[in-house]
C-alpha positions in Angstrom: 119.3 -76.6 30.0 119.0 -76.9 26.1 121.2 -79.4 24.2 121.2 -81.2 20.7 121.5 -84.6 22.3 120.9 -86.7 25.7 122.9 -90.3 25.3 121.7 -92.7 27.4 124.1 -95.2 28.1 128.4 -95.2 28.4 128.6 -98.5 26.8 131.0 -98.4 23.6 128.1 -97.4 21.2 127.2 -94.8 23.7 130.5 -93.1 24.7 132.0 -93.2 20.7 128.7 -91.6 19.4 128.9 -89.0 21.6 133.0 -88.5 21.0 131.8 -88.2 17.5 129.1 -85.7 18.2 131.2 -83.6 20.3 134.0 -83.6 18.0 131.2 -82.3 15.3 130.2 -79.6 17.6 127.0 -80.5 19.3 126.1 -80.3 22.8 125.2 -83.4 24.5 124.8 -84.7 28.0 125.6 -88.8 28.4 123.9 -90.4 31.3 124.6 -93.6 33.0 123.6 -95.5 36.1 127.5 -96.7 36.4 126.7 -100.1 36.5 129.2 -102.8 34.6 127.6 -102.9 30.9 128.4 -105.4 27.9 131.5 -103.5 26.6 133.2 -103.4 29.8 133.0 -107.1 30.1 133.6 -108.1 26.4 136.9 -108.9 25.0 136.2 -106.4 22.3 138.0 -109.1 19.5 138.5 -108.1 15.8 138.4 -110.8 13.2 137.7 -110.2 9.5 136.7 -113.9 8.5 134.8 -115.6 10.8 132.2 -118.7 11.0 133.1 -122.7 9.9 132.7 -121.7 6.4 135.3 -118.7 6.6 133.2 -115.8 5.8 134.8 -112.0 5.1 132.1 -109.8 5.6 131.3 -107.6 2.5 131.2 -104.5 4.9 134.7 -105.3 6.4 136.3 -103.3 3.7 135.2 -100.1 5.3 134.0 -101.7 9.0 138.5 -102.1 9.6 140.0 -98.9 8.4 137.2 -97.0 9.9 138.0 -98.4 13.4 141.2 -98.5 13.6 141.2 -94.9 12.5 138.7 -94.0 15.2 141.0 -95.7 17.7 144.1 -94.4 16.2 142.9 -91.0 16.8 141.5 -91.5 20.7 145.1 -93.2 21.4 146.8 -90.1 20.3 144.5 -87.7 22.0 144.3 -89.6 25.5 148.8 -90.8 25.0 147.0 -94.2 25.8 147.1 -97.4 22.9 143.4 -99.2 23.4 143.0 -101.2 19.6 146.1 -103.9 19.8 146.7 -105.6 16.9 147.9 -109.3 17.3 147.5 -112.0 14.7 144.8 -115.0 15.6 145.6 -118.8 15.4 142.4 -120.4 14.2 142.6 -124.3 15.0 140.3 -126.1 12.8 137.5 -128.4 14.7 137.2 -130.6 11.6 137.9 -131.6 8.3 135.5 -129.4 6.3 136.4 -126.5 8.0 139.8 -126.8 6.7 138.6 -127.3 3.9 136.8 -124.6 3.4 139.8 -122.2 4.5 141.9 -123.7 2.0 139.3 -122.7 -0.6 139.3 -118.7 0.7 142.8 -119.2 0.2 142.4 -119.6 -3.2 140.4 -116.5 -3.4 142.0 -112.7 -3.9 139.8 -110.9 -1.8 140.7 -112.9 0.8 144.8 -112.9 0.6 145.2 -109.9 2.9 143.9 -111.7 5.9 146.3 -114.6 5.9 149.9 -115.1 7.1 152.0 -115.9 3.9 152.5 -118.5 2.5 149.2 -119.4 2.9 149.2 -123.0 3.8 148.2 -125.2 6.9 150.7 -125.4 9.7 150.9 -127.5 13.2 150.0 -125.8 16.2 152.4 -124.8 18.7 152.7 -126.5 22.1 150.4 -126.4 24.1 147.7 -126.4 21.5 146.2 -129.8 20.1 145.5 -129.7 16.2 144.8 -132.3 14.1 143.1 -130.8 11.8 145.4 -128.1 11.3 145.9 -124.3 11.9 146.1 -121.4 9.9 147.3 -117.9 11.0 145.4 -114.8 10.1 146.5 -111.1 10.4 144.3 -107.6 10.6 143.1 -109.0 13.5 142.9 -107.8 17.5 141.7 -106.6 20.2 140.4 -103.5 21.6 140.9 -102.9 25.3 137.6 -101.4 25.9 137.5 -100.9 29.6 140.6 -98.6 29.5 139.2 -96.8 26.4 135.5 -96.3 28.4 137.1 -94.9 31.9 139.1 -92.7 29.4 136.0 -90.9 28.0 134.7 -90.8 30.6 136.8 -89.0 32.3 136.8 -86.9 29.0 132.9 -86.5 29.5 133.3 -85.5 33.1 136.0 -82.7 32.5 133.8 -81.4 29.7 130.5 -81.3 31.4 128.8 -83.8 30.0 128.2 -86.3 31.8 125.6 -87.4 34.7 125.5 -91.0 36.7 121.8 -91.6 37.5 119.0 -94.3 36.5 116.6 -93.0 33.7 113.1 -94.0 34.6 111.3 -93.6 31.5 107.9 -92.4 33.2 110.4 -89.0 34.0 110.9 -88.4 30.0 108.3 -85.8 28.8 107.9 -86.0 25.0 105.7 -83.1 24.9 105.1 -80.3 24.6 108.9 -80.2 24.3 111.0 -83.1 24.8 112.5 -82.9 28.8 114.1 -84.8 31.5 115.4 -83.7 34.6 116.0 -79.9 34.0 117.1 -81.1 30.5 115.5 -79.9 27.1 117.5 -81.9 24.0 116.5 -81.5 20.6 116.6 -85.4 20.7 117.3 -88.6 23.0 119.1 -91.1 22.1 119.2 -94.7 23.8 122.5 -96.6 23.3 121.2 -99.0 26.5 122.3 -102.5 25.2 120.1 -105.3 25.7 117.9 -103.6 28.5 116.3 -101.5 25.4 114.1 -104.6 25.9 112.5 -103.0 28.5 112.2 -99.7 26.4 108.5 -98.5 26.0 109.5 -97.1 22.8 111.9 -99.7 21.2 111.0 -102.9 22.8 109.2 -103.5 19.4 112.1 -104.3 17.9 113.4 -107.9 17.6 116.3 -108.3 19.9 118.0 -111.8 20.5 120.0 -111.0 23.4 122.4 -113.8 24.5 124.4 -113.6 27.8 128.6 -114.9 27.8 130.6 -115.7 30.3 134.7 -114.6 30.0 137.4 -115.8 32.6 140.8 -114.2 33.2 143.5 -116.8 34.0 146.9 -116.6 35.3 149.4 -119.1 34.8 153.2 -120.3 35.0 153.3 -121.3 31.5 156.5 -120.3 29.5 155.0 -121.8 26.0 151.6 -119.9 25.8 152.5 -118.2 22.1 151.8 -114.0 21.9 148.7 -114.9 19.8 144.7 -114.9 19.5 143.9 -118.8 19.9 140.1 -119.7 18.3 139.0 -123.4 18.1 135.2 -121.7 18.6 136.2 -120.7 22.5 139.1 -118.0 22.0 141.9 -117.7 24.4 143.5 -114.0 24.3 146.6 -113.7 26.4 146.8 -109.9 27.8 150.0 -110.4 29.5 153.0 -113.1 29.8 151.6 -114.8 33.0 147.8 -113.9 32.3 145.1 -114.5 29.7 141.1 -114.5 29.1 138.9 -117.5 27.9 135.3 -117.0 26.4 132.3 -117.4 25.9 129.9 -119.3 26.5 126.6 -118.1 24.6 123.4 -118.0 26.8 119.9 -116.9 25.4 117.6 -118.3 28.4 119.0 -116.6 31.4 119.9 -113.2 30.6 121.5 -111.4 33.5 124.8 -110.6 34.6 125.8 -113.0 37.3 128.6 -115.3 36.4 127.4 -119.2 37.1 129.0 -122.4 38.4 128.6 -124.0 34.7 129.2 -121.1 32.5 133.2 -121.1 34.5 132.8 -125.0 34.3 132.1 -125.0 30.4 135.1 -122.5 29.5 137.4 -125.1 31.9 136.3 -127.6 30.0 137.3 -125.8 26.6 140.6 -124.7 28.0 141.4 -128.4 28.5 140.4 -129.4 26.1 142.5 -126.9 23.8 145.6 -127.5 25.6 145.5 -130.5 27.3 146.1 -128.7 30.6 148.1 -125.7 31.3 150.3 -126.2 34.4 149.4 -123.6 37.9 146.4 -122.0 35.9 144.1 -120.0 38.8 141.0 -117.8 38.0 141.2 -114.6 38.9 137.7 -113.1 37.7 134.7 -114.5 36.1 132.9 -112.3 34.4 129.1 -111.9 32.9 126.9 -109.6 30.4 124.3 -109.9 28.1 124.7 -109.0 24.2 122.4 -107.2 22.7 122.1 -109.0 19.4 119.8 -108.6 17.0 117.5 -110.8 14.4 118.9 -110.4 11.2 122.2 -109.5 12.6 122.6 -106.1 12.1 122.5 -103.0 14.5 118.9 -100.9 15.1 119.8 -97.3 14.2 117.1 -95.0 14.1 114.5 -92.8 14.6 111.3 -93.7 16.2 108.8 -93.8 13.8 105.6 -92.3 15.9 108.1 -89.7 17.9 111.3 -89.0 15.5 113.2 -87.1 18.8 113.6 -90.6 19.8 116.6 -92.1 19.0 117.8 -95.5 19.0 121.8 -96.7 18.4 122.2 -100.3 19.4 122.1 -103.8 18.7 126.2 -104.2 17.9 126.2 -107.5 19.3 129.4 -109.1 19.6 130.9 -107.2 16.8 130.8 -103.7 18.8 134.3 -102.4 18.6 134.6 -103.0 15.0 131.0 -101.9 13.8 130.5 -98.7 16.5 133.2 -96.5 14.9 132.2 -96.7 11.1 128.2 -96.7 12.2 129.2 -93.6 15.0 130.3 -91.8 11.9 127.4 -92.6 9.5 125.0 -91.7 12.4 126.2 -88.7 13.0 125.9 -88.0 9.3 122.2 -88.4 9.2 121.4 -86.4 12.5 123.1 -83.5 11.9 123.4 -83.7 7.5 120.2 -85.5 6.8 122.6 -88.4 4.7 120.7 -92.1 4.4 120.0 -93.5 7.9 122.2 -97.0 8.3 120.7 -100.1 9.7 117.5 -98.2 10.0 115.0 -99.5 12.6 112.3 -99.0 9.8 113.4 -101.7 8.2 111.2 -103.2 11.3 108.6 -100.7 11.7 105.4 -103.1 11.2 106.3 -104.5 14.1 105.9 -100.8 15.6 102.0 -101.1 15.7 
């Protein structure tokens, strides 16, 4: 069966790179083993200015509009919202970091991301700040489990999709390029952190790092309808229910949830409120990130056998990097345009 493009991989990277390559046209089949990846577990969180030293990202100028475009447009074509926007409390840790907000505030490029007026306020009960808060906007969350069993379903109706593990010994490279009755014109992994186990791409300098996120329902009546960050975040998804990460794990990367990883994010909890009243965990939750060295995404061809693909390395920032980077992709494959975050930038390390 001939096709432009095998995906490997329905995590976010995988499923809106092939939404983008279908909606140019091309045939593709995505595979999966069906197994809970990275996105399904991640709070998919949007945030424009991040770090203690309040940081926007030079790219966020076209990172934002691009996603909230892509997910503008999946929302009206599945009748479903998945990117909610809701502002973010950020509870300063210390004195510097206030600080150093205060400064940005000062700054023009950065007075679209604030709450006006832009000044320091107290938190809201239950939240203890002494150092202050301040209240950003363009920020939210994408619900990325109910966006992934939507394509998939979309990929299932359409063909295109297969559940089965990918043993890499069954990929023929030559003379044509084949797997499993399959003949694309190139493959493309999207396989999150285990491209560490990739005979092809496990050159490339991954940091993985493994969190931990717990959903907890309470009684509370004062919980405000906001993004809380004081470095753990707290996101309420409902009136009576909310999720806590993460905890940030580069020694023991798997996906089992652990006794101190739910202890840890307790800890933080009380220690941002004080103790919220009838609070019960109802899921703990683990995957591994597949972060990256310098911090940016490894997009690419392979540089000994170019109909390998790779499109990975998102990291935490996933649902607002994938839909801009999708796009760009996309552009180079099929229109030969620049390649983004190109793994050559490692290839050295190739041998």
């Amino acid at each position: 069966m001939p096709l432009d493009f095998l995906i490997i991989g329905q995590g976010l990277a995988g499923s809106l790179l092939a939404w983008e390559l279908l909606r140019r046209g091309c045939k593709i089949m995505l595979v999966d083993n069906g197994q809970e990846n990275a996105s399904q577990v991640a709070a998919g969180l949007i945030n424009p200015i991040t770090g203690m030293r309040w940081v926007k990202s030079p790219d966020i100028d076209y990172l934002l509009p691009a996603a909230i475009s892509c997910y503008a447009a999946l929302a009206a074509h599945f009748g479903q919202v998945f990117y909610v926007e809701k502002p973010m409390l950020r509870i300063f840790q210390t004195a510097q970091e206030a600080h150093y907000c205060q400064k940005r505030q000062q700054d023009p490029d950065y007075l679209a991301y604030w709450q006006a007026p832009h000044s320091t306020r107290p938190a809201p009960e239950p939240f203890a700040a002494p150092f202050g808060t301040v209240q950003q906007t363009q920020t939210g969350y994408l619900n990325t489990p109910a966006l992934l069993a939507c394509l998939k379903d979309f990929f299932i109706r359409q063909g295109c999709y297969r559940q089965a593990n990918v043993d890499y010994q069954a990929i023929s490279l030559a003379p044509v390029l084949h797997w499993q009755g399959l003949s694309p014109q190139r493959i493309i992994f999207c396989e999150g952190y285990h491209a560490l186990h990739n005979p092809w791409f496990a050159w490339l300098p991954f940091q993985p790092a493994k969190g931990e996120i717990l959903t907890v329902r309470h009684s509370s009546t004062r919980l405000p309808d906001l993004i809380i960050n004081k470095g753990h975040w707290l996101l309420p998804t409902s009136t009576q229910q909310f999720r806590l990460g993460a905890t940030f794990d580069r020694q023991n990367l798997d996906a089992q949830p652990t006794a101190a990883g739910k202890h840890a994010l307790l800890a933080a909890l009380q220690a941002l409120t004080g103790g919220l009243a009838s609070t019960m965990v109802i899921k703990h939750q683990a995957n591994v990130r597949p972060c990256t060295l310098d911090k940016q995404p490894f997009i690419g061809l392979h540089p000994q056998w170019p109909q390998l693909a790779l499109f990975n390395g998102f990291g935490a920032k996933g649902s607002l990097q994938i839909p801009w980077y999708s796009q760009r992709f996309a552009d180079a494959l099929l229109q030969g345009a620049p390649m983004p975050a190109d793994v050559l930038r490692y290839k050295a390390l190739a041998g």
